[in-house]
C-alpha positions in Angstrom: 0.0 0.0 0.0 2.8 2.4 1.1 4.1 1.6 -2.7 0.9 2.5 -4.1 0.7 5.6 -2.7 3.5 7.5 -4.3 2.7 6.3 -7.9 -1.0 7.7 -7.1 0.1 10.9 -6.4 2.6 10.5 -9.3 -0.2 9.7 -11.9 -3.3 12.7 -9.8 0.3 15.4 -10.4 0.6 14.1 -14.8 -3.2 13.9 -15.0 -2.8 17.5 -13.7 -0.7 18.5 -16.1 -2.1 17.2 -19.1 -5.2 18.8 -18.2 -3.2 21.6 -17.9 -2.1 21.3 -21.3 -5.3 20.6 -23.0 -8.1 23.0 -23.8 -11.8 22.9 -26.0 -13.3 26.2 -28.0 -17.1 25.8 -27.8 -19.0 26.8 -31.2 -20.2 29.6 -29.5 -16.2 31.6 -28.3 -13.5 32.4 -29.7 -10.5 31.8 -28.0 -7.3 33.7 -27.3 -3.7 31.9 -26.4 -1.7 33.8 -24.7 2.1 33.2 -24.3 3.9 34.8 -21.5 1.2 37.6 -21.6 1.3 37.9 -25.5 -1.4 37.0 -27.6 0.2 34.3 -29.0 -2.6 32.4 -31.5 -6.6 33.3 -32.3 -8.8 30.5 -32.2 -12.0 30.8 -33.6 -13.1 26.8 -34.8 -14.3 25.0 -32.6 -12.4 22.0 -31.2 -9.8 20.2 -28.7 -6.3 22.1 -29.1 -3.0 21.8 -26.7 -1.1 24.5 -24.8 1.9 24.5 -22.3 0.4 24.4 -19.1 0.6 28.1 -16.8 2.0 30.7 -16.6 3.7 29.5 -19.8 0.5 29.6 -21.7 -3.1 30.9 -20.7 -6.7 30.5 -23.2 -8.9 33.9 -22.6 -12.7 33.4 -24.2 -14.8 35.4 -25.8 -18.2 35.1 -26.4 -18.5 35.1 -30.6 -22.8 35.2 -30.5 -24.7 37.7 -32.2 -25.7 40.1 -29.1 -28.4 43.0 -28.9 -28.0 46.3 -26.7 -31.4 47.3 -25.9 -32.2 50.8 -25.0 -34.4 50.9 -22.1 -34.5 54.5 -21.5 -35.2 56.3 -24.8 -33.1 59.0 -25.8 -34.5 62.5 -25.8 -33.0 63.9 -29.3 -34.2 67.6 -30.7 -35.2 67.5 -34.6 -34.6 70.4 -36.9 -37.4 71.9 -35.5 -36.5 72.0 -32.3 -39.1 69.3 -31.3 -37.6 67.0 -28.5 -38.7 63.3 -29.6 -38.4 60.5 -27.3 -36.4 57.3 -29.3 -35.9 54.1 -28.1 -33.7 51.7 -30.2 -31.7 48.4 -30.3 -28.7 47.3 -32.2 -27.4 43.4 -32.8 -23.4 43.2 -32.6 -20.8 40.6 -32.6 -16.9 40.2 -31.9 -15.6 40.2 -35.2 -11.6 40.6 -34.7 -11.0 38.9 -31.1 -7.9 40.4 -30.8 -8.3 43.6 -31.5 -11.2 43.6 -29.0 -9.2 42.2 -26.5 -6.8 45.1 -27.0 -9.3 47.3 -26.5 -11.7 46.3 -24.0 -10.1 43.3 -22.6 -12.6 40.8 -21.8 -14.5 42.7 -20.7 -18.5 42.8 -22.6 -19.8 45.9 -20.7 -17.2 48.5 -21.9 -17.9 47.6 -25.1 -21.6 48.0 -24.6 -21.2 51.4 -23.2 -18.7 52.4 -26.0 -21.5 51.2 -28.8 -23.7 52.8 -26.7 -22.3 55.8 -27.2 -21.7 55.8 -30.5 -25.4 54.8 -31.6 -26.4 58.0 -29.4 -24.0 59.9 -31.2 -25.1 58.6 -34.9 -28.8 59.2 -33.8 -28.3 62.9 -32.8 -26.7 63.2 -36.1 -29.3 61.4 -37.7 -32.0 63.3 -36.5 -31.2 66.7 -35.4 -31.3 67.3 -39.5 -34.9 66.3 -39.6 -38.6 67.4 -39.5 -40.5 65.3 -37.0 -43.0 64.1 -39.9 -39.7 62.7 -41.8 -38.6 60.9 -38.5 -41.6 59.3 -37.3 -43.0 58.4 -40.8 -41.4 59.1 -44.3 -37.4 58.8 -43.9 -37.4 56.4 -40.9 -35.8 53.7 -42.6 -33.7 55.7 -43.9 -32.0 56.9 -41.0 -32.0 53.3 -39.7 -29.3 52.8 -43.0 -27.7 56.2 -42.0 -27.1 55.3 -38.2 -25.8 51.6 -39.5 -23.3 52.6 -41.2 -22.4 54.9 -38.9 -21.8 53.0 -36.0 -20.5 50.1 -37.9 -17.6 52.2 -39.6 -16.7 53.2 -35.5 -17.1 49.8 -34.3 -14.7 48.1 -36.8 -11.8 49.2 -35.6 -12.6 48.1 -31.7 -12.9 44.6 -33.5 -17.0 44.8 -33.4 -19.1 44.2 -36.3 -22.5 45.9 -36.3 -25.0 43.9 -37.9 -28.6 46.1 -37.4 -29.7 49.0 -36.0 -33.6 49.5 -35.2 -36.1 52.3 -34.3 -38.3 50.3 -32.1 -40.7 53.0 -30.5 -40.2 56.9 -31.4 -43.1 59.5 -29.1 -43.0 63.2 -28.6 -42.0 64.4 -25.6 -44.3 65.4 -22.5 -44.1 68.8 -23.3 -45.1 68.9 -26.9 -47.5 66.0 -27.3 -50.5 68.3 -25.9 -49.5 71.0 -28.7 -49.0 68.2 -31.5 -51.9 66.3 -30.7 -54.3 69.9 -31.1 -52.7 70.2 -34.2 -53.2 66.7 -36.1 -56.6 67.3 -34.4 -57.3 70.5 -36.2 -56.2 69.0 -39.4 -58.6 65.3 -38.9 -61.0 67.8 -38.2 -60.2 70.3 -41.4 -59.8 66.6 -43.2 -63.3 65.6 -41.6 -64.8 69.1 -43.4 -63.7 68.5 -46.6 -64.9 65.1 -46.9 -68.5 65.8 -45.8 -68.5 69.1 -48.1 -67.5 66.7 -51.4 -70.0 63.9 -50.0 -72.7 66.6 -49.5 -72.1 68.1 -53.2 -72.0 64.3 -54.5 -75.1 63.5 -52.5 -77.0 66.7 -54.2 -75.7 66.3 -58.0 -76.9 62.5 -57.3 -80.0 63.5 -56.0 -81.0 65.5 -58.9 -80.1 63.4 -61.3 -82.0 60.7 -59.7 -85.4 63.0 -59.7 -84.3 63.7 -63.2 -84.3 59.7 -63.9 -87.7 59.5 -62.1 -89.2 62.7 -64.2 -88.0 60.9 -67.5 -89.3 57.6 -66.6 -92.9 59.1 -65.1 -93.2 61.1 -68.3 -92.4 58.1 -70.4 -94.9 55.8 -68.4 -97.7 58.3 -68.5 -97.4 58.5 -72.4 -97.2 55.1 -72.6 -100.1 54.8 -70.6 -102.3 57.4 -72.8 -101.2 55.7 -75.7 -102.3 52.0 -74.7 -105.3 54.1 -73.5 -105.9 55.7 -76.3 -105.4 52.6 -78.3 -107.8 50.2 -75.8 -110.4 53.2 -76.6 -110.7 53.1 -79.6 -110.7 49.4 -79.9 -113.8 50.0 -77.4 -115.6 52.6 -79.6 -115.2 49.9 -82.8 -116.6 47.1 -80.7 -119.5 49.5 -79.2 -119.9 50.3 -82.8 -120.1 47.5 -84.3 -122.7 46.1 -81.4 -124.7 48.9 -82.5 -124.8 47.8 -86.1 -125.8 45.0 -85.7 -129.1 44.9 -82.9 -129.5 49.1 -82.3 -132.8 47.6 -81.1 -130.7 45.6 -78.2 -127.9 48.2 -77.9 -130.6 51.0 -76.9 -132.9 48.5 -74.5 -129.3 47.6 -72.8 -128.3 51.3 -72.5 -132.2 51.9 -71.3 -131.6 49.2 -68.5 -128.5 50.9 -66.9 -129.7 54.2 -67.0 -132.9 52.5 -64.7 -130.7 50.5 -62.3 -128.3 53.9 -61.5 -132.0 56.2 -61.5 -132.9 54.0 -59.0 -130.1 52.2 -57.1 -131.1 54.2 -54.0 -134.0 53.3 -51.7 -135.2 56.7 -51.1 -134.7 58.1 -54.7 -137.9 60.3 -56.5 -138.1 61.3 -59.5 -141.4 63.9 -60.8 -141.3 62.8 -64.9 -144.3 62.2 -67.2 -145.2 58.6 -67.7 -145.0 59.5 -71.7 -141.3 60.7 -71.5 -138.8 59.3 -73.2 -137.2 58.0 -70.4 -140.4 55.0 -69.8 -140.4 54.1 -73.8 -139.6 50.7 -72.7 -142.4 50.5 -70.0 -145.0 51.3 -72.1 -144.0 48.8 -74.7 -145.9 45.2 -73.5 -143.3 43.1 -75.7 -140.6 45.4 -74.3 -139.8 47.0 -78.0 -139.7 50.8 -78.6 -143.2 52.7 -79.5 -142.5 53.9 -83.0 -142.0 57.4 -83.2 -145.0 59.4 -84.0 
């Protein structure tokens, strides 16, 4: 046992140092081997790689993933009409040169935050200060989206950072001005509102009378369509009385005789003072019903 006992520690002290000696890059790092405090070698494949164990050799990582720096507390920037606007914004950024960052922020993530930070405030005061707030919030926004983009990302490439996309997430008006803008798009709904009723109540009219017009035409038209089939039916009426008449009068003036009777006295206390000889009873003094012959 006392023999085993050296050759254990022996083999915990290589296993050590071979561990020592052996190091794995993730997908998601890049990797930086540093010899006596120079950088020595960039990794950025993943993979098992060797090193001289410390302080001959040290691995620093980096983290290689697309990243965003979100803007929680919009920035108040003045447009060329010295309206304060209230922007809040995000950018996506990664390491692109892991030396070079190294150099200049070490490993540390947050200075390099703040410095991009700066830099998109910087490019959104330039950005915008040149602008109208109707070309910000609606007609040039993606426009100075690209501007701010290429902006930052000519800054950022020499600290080793490649800017990928800048965004205008939310843009409002300040406190102070939103009252006075919101009278004023207001006013103009309202002028907006005006106009339209004015055109629909000018429409509505010149429809109007041209659907009376219509209706006029189409009356008149029905009305001599009507006195013509009218006209028409009575004269086929007057050539069927006629021809009736030509051929019984007899009939034609007993039937005529009758309906005069029935309408003299359709009502129960009718009276009417005539001599028995008019010719209005030339049928009742007729036995056989036919019409005395004319003296």
């Amino acid at each position: 046992m006392q023999r085993l006992f050296p050759a254990l520690v022996g083999l915990v002290i290589v296993l050590a140092v071979l561990s020592s000696c052996v190091f794995v890059v993730r997908e998601r790092d890049a990797a930086l081997l540093f010899a006596l405090g120079e950088v020595r070698d960039t990794i950025v494949e993943p993979g098992l790689y060797f090193k001289f164990p410390p302080p001959f050799e040290n691995v620093v990582r980096l983290d290689k993933r697309l990243q965003t720096i979100e803007n929680n507390d919009p920035e108040r920037i003045q447009t060329a009409e010295k309206k304060n606007l209230l922007i809040d914004s995000y950018v996506k950024w990664r390491i692109d040169d892991p030396r070079l960052f190294y150099v200049t922020f070490g490993a540390n993530d947050r200075a390099a935050v703040e410095r991009l930070t700066a830099q998109i405030r910087d490019a959104l005061n330039a950005a915008v200060n040149v602008r109208t707030v109707k070309e910000v919030v609606a007609t040039q926004r993606d426009e100075i989206m690209r501007e701010i983009l290429e902006n930052v990302a000519r800054r950022a490439e020499p600290l080793g950072v490649h800017v990928t996309d800048v965004r205008l997430r939310r843009i409002d008006f300040a406190p102070e001005i939103s009252e006075s803008v919101y009278r004023r798009m207001e006013a103009e709904r309202k002028q907006e509102a005006n106009r339209l009723r004015a055109t629909g109540a000018a429409d509505s009219e010149r429809i109007r009378a041209q659907a009376d017009r219509e209706r006029q035409e189409l009356v008149a038209n029905a009305y001599a369509e009507a006195q013509k089939i009218k006209g028409e039916g009575d004269a086929k009426a007057a050539g069927i009385y006629s021809a009736a008449y030509g051929k019984n009068p007899d009939f034609y003036s007993l039937y005529k005789s009758l309906e005069g009777y029935r309408e003299a006295f359709s009502g129960s206390k009718d009276t009417l003072v005539l001599s028995p000889k008019s010719e209005f009873f030339k049928y009742w003094n007729s036995a056989q019903g036919k019409q005395p012959a004319t003296p």
